[in-house]
C-alpha positions as CSV (number, residue, x, y, z in Angstrom):
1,X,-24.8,-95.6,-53.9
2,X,-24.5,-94.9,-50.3
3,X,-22.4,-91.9,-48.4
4,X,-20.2,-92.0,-46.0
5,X,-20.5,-90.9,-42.4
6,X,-17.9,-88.9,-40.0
7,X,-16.8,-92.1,-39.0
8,X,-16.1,-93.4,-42.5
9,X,-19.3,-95.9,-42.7
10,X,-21.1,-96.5,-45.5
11,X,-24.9,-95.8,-44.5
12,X,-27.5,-96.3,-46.8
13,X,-29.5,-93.5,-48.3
14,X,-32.7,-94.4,-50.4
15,X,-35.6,-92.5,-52.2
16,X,-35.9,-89.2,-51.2
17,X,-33.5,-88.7,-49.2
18,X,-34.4,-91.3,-46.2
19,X,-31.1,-93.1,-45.2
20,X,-31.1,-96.0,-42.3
21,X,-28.1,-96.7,-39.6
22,X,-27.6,-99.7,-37.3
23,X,-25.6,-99.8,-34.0
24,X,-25.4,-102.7,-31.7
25,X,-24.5,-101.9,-28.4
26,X,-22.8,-104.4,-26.2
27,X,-23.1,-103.4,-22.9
28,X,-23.3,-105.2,-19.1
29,X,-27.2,-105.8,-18.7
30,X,-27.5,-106.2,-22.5
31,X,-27.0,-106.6,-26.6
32,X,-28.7,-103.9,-28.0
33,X,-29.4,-103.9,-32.0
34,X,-31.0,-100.7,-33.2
35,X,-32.0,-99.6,-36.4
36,X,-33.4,-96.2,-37.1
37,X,-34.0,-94.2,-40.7
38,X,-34.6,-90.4,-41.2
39,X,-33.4,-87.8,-43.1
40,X,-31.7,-84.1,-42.0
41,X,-34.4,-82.5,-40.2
42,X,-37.1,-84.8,-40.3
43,X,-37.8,-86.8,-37.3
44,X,-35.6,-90.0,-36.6
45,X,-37.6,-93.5,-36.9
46,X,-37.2,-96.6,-35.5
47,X,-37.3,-99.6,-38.2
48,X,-36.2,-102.3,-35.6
49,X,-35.0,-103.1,-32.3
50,X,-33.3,-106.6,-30.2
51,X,-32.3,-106.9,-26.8
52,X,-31.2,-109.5,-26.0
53,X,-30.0,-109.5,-21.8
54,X,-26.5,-110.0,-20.0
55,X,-25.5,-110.5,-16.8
56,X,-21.8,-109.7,-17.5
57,X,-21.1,-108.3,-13.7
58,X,-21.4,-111.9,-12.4
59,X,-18.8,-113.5,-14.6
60,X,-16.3,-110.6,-13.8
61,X,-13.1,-111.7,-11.5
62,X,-11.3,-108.8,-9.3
63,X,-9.5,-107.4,-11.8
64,X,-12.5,-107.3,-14.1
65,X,-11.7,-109.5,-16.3
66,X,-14.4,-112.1,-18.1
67,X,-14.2,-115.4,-17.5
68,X,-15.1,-117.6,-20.2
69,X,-18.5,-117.7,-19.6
70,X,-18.8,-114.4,-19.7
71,X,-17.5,-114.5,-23.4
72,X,-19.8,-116.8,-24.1
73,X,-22.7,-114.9,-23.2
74,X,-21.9,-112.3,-25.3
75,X,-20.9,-114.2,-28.5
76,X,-24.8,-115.7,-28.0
77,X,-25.9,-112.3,-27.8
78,X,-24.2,-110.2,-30.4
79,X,-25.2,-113.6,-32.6
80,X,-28.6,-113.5,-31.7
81,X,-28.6,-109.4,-32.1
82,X,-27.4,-109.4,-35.4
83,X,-29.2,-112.9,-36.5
84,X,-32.5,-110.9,-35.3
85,X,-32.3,-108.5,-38.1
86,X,-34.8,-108.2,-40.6
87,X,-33.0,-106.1,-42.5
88,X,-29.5,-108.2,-43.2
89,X,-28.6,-106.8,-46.4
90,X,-29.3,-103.3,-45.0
91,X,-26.8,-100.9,-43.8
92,X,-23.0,-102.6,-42.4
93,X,-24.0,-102.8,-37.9
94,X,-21.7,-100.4,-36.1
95,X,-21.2,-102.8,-33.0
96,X,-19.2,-101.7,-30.1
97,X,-18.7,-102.6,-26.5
98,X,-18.8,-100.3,-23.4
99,X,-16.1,-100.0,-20.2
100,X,-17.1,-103.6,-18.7
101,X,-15.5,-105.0,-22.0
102,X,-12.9,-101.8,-23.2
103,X,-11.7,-102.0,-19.4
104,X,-11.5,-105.5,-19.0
105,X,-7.5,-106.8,-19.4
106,X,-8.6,-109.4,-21.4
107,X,-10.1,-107.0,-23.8
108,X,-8.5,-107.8,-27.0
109,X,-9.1,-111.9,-26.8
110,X,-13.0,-111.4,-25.8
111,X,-13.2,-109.2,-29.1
112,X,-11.3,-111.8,-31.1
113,X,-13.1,-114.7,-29.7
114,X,-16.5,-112.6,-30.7
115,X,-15.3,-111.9,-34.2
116,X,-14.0,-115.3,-34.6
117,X,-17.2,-116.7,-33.6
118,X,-20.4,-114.7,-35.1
119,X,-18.5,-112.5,-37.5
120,X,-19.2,-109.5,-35.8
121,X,-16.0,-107.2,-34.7
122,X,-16.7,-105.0,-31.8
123,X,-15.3,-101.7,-31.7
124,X,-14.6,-99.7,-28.4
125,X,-14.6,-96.1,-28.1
126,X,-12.7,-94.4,-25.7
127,X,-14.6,-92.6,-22.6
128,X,-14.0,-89.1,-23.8
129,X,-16.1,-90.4,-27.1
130,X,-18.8,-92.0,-25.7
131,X,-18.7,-88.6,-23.4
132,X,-18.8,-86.2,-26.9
133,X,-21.7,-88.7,-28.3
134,X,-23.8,-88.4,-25.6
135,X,-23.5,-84.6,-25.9
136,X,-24.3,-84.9,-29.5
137,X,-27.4,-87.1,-28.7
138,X,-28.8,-84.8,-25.7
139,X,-28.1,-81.2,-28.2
140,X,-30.5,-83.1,-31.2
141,X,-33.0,-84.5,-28.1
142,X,-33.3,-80.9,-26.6
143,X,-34.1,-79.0,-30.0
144,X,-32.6,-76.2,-31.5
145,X,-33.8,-74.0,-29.3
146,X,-31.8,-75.5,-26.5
147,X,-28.8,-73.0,-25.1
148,X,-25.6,-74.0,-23.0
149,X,-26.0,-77.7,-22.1
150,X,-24.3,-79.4,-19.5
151,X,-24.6,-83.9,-20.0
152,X,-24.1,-85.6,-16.7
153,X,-23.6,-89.7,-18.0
154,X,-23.2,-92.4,-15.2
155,X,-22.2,-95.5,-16.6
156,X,-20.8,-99.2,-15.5
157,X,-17.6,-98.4,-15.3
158,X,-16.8,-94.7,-15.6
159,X,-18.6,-91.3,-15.3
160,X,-18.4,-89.1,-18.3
161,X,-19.7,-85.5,-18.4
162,X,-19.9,-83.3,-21.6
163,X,-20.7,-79.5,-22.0
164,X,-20.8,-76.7,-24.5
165,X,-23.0,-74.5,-26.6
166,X,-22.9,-75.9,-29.8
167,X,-23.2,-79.2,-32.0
168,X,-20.0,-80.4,-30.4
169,X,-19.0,-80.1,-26.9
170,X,-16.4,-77.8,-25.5
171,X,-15.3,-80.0,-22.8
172,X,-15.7,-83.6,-22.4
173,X,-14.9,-85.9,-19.5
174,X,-14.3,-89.9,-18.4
175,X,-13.7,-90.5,-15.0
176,X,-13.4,-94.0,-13.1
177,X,-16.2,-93.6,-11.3
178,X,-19.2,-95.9,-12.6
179,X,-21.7,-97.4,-10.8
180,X,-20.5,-101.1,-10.7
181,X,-17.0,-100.2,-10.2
182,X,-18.0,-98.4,-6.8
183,X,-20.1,-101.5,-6.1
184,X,-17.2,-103.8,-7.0
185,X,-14.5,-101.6,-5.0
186,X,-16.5,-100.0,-2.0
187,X,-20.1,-102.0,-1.7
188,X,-19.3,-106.0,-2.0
189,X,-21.3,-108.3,-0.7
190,X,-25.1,-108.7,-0.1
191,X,-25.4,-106.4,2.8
192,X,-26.3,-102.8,3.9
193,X,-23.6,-100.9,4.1
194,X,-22.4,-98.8,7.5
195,X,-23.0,-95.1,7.8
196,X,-19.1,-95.1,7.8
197,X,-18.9,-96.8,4.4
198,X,-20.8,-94.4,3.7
199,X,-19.2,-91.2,4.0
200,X,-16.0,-93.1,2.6
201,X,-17.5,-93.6,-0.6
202,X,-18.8,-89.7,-0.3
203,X,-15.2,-88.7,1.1
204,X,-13.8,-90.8,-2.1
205,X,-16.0,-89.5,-4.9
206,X,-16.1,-85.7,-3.4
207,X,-11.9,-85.6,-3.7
208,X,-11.7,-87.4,-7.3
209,X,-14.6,-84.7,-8.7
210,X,-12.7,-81.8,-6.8
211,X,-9.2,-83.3,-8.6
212,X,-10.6,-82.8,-12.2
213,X,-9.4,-79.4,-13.5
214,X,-12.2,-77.2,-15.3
215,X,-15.1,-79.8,-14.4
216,X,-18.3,-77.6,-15.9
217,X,-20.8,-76.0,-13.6
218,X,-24.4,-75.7,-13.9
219,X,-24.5,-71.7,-14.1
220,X,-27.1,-69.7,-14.9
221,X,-28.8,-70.4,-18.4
222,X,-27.4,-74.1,-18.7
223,X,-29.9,-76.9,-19.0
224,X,-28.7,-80.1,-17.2
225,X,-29.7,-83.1,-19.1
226,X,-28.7,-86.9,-17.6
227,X,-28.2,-89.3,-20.1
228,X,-27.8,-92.7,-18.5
229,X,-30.4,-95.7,-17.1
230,X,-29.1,-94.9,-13.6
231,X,-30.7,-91.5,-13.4
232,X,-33.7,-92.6,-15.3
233,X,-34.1,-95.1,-12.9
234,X,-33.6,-92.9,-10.0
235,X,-35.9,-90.2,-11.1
236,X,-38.7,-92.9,-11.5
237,X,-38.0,-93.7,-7.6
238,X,-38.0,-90.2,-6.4
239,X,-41.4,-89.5,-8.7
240,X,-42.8,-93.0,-6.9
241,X,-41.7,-92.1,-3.7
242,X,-42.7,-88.1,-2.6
243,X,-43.5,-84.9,-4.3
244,X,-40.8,-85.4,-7.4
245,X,-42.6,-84.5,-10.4
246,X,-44.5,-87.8,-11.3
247,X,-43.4,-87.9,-14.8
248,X,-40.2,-88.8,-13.7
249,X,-38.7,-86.7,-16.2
250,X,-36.9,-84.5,-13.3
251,X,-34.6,-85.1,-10.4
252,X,-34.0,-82.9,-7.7
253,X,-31.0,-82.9,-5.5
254,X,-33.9,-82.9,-2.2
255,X,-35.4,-86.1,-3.6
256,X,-32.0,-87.8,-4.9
257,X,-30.8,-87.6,-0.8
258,X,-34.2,-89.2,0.2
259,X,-33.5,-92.1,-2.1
260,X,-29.9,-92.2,-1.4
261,X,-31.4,-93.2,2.4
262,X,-34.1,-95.8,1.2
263,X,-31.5,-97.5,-1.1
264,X,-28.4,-97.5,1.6
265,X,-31.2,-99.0,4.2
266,X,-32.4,-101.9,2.1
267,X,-30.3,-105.3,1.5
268,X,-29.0,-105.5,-3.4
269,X,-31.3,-108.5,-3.2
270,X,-34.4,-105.9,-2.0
271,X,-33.8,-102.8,-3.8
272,X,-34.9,-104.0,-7.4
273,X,-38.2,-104.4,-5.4
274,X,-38.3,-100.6,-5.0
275,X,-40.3,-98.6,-7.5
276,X,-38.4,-97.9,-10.3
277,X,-35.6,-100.0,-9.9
278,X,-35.1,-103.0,-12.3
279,X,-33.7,-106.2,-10.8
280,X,-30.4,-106.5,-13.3
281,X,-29.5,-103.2,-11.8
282,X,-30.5,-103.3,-8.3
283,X,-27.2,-104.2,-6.9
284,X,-25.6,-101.0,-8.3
285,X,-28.1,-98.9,-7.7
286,X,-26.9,-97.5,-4.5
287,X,-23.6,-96.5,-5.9
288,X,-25.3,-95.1,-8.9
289,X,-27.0,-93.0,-6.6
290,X,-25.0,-91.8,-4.6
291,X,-22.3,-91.0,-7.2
292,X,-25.4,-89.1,-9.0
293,X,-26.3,-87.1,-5.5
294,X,-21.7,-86.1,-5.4
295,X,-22.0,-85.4,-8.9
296,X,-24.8,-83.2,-8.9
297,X,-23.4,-81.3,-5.6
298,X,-20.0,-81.3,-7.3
299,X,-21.5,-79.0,-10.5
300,X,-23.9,-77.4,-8.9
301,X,-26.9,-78.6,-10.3
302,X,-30.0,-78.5,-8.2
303,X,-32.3,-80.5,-10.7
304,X,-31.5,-82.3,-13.6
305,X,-33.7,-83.2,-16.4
306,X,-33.7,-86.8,-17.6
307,X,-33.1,-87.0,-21.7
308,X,-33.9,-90.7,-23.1
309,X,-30.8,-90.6,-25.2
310,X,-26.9,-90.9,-24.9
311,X,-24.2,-92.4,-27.0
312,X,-26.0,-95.0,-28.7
313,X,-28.0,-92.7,-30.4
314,X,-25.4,-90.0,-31.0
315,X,-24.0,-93.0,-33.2
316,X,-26.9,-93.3,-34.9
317,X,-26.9,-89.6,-35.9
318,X,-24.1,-89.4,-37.1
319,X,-24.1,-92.4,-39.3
320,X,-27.4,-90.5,-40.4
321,X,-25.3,-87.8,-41.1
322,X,-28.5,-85.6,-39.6
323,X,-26.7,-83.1,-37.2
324,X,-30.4,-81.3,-37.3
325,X,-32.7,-84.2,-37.1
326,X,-35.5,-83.1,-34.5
327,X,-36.7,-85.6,-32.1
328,X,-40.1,-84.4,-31.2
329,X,-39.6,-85.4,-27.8
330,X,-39.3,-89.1,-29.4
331,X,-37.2,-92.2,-27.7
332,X,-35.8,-95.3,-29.5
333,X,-36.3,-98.8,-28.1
334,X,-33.7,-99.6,-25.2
C-alpha cells in the first residue's frame, strides 16, 4: 500500500523502503517527464527521463496568450511525455505547467483542452511555491552541513527568490521579472539594443527590486545558490569566456558584467552561437542576464554558486517524502 505525500499523492513505496515519484514539467522550451526512486537518506536515483522540446514563446500573442498552436504543441508533448513512460502503472505523474501557461489569460481552456485530449490535468503552482520548492531542492542539493541559504531563481516569466536556515524557507518571493517577459516588454525584435535601452531596462529592474519590502541579502555566512537554466547558462559563458572558474559551477558579478557586454553587442539570432548559450534560449538570454547582474547587485551577492536543481526536484522530494535524502553532488536529467 502506498503513503501519501505533503501534497496528498499517493507515491509508491516498495521493498525496503525504496519508494518512486514522477513529475512532468511543462514548461516554455520543453515537456519534461522525470522519474526518480530513493529512500530517506539514501541518495536519489533517476529511473527515467523524456524531454520532449517546445517552442511556446513563438506562439504567444501580446498579451501572452497561446494561440492554438501553441496548445497543440503541448498536448503532443505532455502526450508523448507521459506515453514515453516505462513505468505506466507506476506512481500517479504530478504534471504541472510553469508562468508561460499559469500567466497566460487563456490559462484555464489550454489546461482543459490538454486534459480533454491526453488525459493528463496540469496543475499550476503559484510563484511563491515554485519559490519555496526551489529552496527545498537547493537545502537537500547543498547537504546538511549547509548554513543560511539564500536561492536566487530566474525563470520565463517571473523571478522568484527564497531564503532561510532551515528545511523550509523563511521568506519566499515572485516577482514579474522573468527573462522572456523583459524580452517581450523591453527587447522586441531581432536587433541589438541601444545603450539607452539599456539603462532603461537597468533603471526598471533596479526600482521594482528596491520596491520589494525585506528582499534577503547575501550577508556574511549565507551561501548563494542559483537555481535556474539562465544562470547555468551564463556561468558556462563567463567560465568559456575569461578567468571564471572553468567548471562553470560559479558566477561572479566581474564576469556576469563582461557577458552582459558580449550578449547586448551581438544580434538573438547570434548569441546561441556564443559558448554556453543554447539556441531555444538565445533570444532571452540578454534579459536573463542582465536581470541576473540587478539581482545579484540588488542582494549583494558577489558570486553565486550554480546548484543543478530547483522546483522540479523539490517536487520530487517531497512526493519521496525524503526531507534528508543526500544528493552526493548528483543531478537528474533536464
Amino acid at each position: 500500500m502506498g503513503s501519501r505525500s505533503r501534497s496528498g499523492r499517493t507515491r509508491d513505496q516498495g521493498r525496503h523502503g525504496v519508494r518512486q515519484a514522477s513529475v512532468l514539467d511543462v514548461g516554455c522550451h520543453s515537456a519534461l517527464l522525470t522519474v526518480v526512486r530513493g529512500r530517506p537518506g539514501a541518495m536519489l536515483e533517476p529511473v527515467f527521463s523524456r524531454k520532449v522540446r517546445l517552442r511556446l514563446h513563438e506562439t504567444l500573442d501580446h498579451k501572452g496568450r497561446l494561440d492554438r498552436a501553441g496548445v497543440e504543441s503541448v498536448e503532443q508533448a505532455v502526450a508523448d511525455a507521459v506515453a514515453s513512460n516505462p513505468r505506466p502503472r507506476g506512481p500517479e505523474v504530478f504534471a504541472f505547467a510553469t508562468s508561460v501557461i499559469r500567466d497566460a489569460p487563456n490559462r484555464d481552456a489550454i489546461i482543459a483542452s490538454v486534459a480533454r485530449t491526453t488525459g493528463t490535468r496540469l496543475r499550476v503552482l503559484t510563484g511563491e511555491e515554485e519559490a519555496r520548492l526551489a529552496y527545498v531542492a537547493a537545502r537537500q542539493w547543498a547537504g546538511p552541513e549547509a548554513g543560511p541559504l539564500l536561492v536566487l531563481d530566474i525563470g520565463g516569466g517571473t523571478l522568484e527568490i527564497a531564503s532561510g536556515s532551515g528545511d523550509q524557507p523563511r521568506t519566499v518571493l515572485s516577482l514579474p521579472l522573468g527573462a522572456r517577459r523583459i524580452t517581450r516588454d523591453w527587447l522586441p525584435g531581432n536587433t541589438v539594443p541601444s545603450q539607452r535601452r539599456l539603462a532603461e531596462i537597468r533603471k526598471h529592474l533596479r526600482r521594482s527590486l528596491e520596491a520589494v519590502p525585506g528582499l534577503p541579502l547575501a550577508e556574511p555566512g549565507v551561501r548563494v545558490l542559483a537555481c535556474s537554466k539562465t544562470f547555468e547558462q551564463l556561468a558556462r559563458l563567463a567560465a568559456a569566456r575569461g578567468p571564471a572558474p572553468r567548471s562553470g559551477r560559479k558566477l561572479a558579478l566581474p564576469h556576469l558584467r563582461t557577458s552582459v557586454a558580449l550578449l547586448a553587442g551581438a544580434k538573438p539570432s547570434r548569441r546561441g552561437k556564443l559558448p554556453g548559450i543554447s539556441r531555444h534560449r538565445a533570444e532571452q538570454s540578454l534579459a536573463g542576464a542582465l536581470i541576473a547582474q540587478t539581482l545579484m547587485e540588488a542582494c549583494g551577492a558577489k558570486t553565486v554558486e550554480i546548484c543543478p536543481w530547483s522546483t522540479r526536484e523539490g517536487l520530487l522530494l517531497e512526493h519521496l517524502g525524503t526531507p534528508r535524502a543526500t544528493t552526493g553532488g548528483s543531478r537528474l536529467a533536464g
